[in-house]
C-alpha positions in Angstrom: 0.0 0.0 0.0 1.3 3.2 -1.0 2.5 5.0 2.7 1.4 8.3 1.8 -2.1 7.1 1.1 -4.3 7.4 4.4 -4.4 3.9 6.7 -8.1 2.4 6.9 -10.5 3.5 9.7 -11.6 0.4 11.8 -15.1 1.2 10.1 -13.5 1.0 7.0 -11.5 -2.6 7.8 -14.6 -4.2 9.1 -16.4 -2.9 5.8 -13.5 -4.7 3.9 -13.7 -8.0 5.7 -17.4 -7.9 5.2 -16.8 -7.4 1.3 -13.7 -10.1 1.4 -16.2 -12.6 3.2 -19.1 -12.5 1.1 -16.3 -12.8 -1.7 -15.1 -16.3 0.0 -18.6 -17.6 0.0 -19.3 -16.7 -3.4 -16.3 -18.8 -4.2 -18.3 -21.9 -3.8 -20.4 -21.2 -6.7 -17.2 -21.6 -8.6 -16.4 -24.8 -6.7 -19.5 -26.6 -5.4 -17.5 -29.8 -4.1 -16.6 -27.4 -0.8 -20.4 -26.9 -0.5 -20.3 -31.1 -0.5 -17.8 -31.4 1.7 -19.1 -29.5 4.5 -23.0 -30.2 3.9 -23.0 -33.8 2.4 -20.5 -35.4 4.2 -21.0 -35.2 7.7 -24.9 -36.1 6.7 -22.9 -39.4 5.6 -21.2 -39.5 8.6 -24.4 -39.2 10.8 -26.2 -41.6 8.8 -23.7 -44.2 8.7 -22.3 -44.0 12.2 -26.0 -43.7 13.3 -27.6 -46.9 11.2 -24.3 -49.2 11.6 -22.6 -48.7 15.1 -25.3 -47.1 16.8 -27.5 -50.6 17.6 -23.9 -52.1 18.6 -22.8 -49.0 20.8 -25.7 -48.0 23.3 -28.2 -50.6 21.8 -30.9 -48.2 20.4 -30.3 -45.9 17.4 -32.4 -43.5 19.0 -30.1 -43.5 22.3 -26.7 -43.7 19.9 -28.3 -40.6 17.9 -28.8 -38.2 21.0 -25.3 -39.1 21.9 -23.7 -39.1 18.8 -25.6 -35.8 16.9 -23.1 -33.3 19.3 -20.1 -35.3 18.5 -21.1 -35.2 14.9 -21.5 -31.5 15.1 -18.3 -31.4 16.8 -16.1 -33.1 14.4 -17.9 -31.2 11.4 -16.6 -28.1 13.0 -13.0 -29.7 12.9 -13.0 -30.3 9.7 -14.6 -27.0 8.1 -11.6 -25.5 9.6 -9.4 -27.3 7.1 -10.9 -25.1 4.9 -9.3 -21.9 6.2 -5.9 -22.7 5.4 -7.0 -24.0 1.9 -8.4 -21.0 1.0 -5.7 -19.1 2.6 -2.9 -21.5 0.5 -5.0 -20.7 -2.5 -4.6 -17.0 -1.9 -1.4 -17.0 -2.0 0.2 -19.2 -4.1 -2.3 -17.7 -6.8 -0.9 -14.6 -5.9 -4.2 -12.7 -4.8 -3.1 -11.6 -1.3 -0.6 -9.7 -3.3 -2.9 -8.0 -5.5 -4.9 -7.6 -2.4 -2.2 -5.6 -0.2 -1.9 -3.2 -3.3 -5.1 -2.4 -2.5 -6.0 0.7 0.0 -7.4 -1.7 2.3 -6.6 -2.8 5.7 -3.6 -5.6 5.9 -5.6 -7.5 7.9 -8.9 -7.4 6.1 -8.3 -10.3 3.5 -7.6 -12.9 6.7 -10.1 -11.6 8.8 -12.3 -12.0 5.8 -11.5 -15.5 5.2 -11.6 -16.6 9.1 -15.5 -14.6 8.7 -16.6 -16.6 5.9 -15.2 -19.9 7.8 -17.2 -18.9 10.7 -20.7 -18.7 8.6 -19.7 -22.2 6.7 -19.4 -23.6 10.3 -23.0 -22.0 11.2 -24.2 -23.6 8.1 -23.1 -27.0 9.0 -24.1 -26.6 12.2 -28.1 -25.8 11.7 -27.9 -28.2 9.1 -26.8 -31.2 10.9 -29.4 -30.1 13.7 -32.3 -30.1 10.7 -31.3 -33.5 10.3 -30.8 -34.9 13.3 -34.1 -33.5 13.9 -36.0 -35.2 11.1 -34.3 -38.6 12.5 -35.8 -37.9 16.2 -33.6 -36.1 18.0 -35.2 -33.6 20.6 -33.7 -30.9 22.5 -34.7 -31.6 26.1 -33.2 -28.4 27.1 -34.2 -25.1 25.7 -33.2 -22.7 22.7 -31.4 -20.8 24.7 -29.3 -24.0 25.2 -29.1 -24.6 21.7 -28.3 -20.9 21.2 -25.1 -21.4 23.3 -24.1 -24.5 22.0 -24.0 -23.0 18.6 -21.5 -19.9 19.9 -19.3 -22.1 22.1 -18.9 -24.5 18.9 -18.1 -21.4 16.6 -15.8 -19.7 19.4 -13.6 -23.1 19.2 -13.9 -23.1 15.8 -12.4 -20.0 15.6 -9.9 -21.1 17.8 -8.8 -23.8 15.5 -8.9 -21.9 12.4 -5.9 -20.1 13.8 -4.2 -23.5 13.2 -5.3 -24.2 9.8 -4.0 -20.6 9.0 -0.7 -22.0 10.1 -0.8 -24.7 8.0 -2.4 -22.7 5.0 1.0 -20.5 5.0 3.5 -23.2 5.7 2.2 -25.5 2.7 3.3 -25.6 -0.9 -0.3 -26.0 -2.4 -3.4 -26.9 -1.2 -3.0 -30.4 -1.8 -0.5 -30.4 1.2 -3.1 -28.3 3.4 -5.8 -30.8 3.2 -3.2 -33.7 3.5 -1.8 -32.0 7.0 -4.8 -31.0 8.1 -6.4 -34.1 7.9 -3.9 -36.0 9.2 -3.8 -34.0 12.3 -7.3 -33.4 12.7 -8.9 -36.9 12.1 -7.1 -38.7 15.3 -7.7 -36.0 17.2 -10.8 -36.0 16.4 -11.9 -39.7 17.1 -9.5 -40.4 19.6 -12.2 -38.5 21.9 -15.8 -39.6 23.0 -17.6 -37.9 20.2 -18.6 -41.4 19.1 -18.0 -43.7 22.1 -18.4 -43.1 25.4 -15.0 -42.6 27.1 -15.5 -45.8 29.5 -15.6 -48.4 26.9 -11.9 -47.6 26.2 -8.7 -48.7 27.7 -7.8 -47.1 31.1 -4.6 -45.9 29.5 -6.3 -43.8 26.7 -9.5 -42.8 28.7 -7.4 -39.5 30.6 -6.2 -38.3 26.7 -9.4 -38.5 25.4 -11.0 -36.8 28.5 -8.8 -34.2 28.2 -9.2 -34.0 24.3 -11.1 -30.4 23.0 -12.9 -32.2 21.0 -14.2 -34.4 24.0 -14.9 -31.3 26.2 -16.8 -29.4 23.4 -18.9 -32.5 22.6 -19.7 -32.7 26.3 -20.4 -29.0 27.0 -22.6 -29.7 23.4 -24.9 -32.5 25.1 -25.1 -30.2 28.4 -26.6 -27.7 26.1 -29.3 -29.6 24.4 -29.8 -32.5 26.7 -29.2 -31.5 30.0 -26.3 -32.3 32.4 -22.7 -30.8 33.6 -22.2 -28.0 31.2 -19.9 -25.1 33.1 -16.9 -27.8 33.7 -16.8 -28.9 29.6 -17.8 -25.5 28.6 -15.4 -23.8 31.0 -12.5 -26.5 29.3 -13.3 -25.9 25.9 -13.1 -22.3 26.8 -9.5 -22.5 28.3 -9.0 -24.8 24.8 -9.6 -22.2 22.6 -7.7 -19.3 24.6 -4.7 -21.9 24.8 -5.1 -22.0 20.4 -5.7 -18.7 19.8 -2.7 -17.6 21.9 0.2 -19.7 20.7 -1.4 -20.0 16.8 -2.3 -16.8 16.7 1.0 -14.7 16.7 3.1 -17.5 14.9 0.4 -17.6 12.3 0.8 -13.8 11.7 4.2 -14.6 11.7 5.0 -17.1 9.5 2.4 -14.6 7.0 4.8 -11.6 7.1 7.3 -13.6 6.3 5.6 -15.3 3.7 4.7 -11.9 1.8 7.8 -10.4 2.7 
């Protein structure tokens, strides 16, 4: 950006972010597989985790579904992330985040706008996946009010983790390698946790990890909200979780960006 130009009000970075958003999301008219991935898929999950392991598991379907629906929700979350840093990648290795910071906009508006659009994909995925579960019987034996805070503690994690899959988006060569590394490191993460199971069927060894897993708090706090039990000990976890992200991913993610645009 040309220094003698003047630097962006807040005003006018938050307008920019907006704009930079809705440009993500229009994106996936362009590529509807990402509309797929994040809508179609975890309905395949659901179903099939639901219909094949769910008699097996807690002996009802209908038991398995109210247990398994937050979990599902959960890992969806996880892996919209991976989107992030794909987009991201895209960005620049197609050189756009150049053409962007010739701009007179605020530096940070084109990642801010990115991590935005993220957040609406993972609202997205989340009313969806309650739609449903809904059609297949689940009930909320809680209140909307629960269901409302469910929804922001899962997108305030998610934000959480995007911060990693920004990392990754800047570190990798294409975005091939984004979805390879964050896939790798997101799926045992993600079922090595009680999103599926209940913690107790596992060994004694692995049942501490997966208790303390963020995936296995934010599923708990998740079934507080909408089913009733403890909710302030998982909630306040997953909480702690996503302080402990944003604050070591955060400032090496901006980082490794500077030093990626140079």
């Amino acid at each position: 950006m040309n220094d003698l130009q003047p630097r962006p009000s807040l005003s006018q970075g938050l307008q920019q972010t907006l704009t930079l958003a809705w440009r993500t999301l229009l994106q996936i008219r362009h590529n509807p597989w990402e509309l797929g991935d994040f809508s179609i898929q975890p309905i395949l999950f659901l179903l099939l985790f639901l219909y094949v392991f769910g008699g097996a598991i807690l002996g009802s379907t209908d038991d398995y579904l109210a247990f398994m629906l937050p979990g599902v929700i959960v890992m969806n979350t996880m892996f919209v992330t991976v989107y992030v840093g794909y987009g991201l990648n895209t960005d620049l290795t197609q050189g756009v985040f150049d053409r962007l910071r010739a701009l007179p906009i605020a530096r940070w508006a084109p990642l801010a706008g990115r991590i935005l659009a993220d957040q609406v994909k993972q609202a997205w995925g989340i009313l969806l996946l309650l739609a449903i579960g809904f059609l297949l019987g689940f009930r909320v034996e809680t209140s909307l009010l629960g269901v409302i805070g469910m929804i922001v503690l899962v997108l305030i994690v998610a934000l959480a983790v995007s911060w990693s899959m920004v990392l990754v988006g800047v570190l990798s060569r294409d975005p091939e390698h984004v979805q390879i590394f964050g896939f790798t490191v997101l799926f045992p993460v993600t079922f090595v946790s009680n999103a599926f199971v209940p913690a107790d069927t596992m060994p004694g060894w692995l049942q501490p990890i997966v208790l303390a897993n963020p995936v296995s708090t934010l599923a708990d706090a998740s079934r507080g909200l909408m089913l009733g039990g403890p909710v302030l000990q998982p909630a306040l976890w997953s909480l702690a979780w996503a302080v402990a992200l944003i604050a070591v991913f955060a400032p090496i993610s901006l980082w490794a960006l500077r030093r990626r645009l140079g």
